[in-house]
N, C-alpha and C positions, 0 to 999 in steps of 0.2 A: 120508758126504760125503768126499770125495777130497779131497787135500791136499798139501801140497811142505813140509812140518816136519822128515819124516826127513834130506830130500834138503836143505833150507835150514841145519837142525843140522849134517849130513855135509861142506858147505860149508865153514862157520864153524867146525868143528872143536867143537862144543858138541856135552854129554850133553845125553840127557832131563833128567837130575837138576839140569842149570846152571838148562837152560830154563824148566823146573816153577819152581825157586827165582824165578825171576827176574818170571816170572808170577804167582807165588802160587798154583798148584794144584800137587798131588804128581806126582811122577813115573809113575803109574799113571794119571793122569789124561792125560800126555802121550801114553803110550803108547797109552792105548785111544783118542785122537784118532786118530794116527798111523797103527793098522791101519784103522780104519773103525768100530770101537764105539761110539764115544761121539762126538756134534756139539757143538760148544764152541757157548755161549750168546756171543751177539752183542761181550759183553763180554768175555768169555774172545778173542772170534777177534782183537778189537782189541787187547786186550794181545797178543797172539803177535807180529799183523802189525807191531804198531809194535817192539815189540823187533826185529822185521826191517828195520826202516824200510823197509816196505812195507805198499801198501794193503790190504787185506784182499782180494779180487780175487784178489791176483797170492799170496795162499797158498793161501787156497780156492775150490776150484773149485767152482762152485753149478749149472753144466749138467745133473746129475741131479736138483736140486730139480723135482718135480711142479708145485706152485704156479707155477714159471717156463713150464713146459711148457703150463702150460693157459691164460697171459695173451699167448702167443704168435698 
């Protein structure tokens, strides 16, 4: 799933390793978001976006979810 973490970090001037801490998963976890490996569970994407103060939406981008593609 595609996502604006690197690009939202690079912003803010914040590591992985701030964000991780700040979230409670490791910096390995941030980063395998961040290329595409790993999809953060519902709760993971809410802690990110609110550290953003932002909705979830406006980090993750859900347009390549199938599920979405086939209720259309």
């Amino acid at each position: 799933m595609k996502n604006r973490i690197a690009e939202l970090r690079k912003e803010r001037k914040i590591s992985q390793s701030v964000l991780a801490d700040a979230v409670f998963v490791t910096r390995q976890t941030i980063t395998s978001i961040e290329v595409g490996k790993y999809t953060a569970s519902l709760e993971l994407a809410y802690r990110i976006a609110n550290y953003f103060n932002l909705s979830i939406e406006e980090v993750f981008d859900f347009s390549d979810l199938e599920v979405l593609k086939n209720e259309r």
